[in-house]
N, C-alpha and C positions, 0 to 999 in steps of 0.2 A: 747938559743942555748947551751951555758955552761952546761945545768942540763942533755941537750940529750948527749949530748958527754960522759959525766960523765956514764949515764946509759948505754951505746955503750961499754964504756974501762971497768966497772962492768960486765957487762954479758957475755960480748964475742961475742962468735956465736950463743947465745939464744939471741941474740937481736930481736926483731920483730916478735919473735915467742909466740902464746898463750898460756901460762903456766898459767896465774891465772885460778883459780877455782870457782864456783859458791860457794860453801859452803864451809868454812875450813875442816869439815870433811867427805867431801863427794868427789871423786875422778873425777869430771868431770869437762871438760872446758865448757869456755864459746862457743869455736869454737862447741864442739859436739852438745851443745844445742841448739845451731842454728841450724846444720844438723836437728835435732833432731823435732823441729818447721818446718823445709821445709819437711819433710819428713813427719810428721803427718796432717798436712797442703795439701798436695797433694796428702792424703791417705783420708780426709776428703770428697776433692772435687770428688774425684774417687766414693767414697760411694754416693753421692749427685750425681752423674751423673746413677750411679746404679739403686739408687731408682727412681730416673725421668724415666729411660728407663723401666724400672720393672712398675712402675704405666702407664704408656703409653699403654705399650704392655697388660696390663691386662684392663684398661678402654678401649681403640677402636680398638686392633687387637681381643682377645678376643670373643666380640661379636658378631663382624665379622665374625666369623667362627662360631657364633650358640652355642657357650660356657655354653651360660648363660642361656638354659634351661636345665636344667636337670629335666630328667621325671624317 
């Protein structure tokens, strides 16, 4: 408990705020890089939902409609 107090009366009002950095010289937090993982993470699955519905629609609506003779 002593060492958090000490940290609290050091920092002030940046207490419990993410200021460390991923790389000493490189300008990002850890917070962004989480955003950063949720946000390519749910652009991934978006993509993945794309291609199912794009392979869907081209394998049995497709034929469906007589597509797949071309004369």
């Amino acid at each position: 408990m002593g060492e958090s107090k000490r940290r609290k009366t050091l920092l002030g009002d940046d207490y419990g705020k993410d200021t460390e950095t991923i790389l000493p010289n490189i300008p990002i937090t850890k917070a962004q890089a989480d955003q950063f993982m949720t946000l390519t993470t749910r652009g991934a699955w978006v993509g993945i939902g794309a291609l199912l519905s794009a392979w869907i629609v081209i394998r049995f609506v497709g034929p469906a409609f007589g597509w797949w003779q071309v004369h």
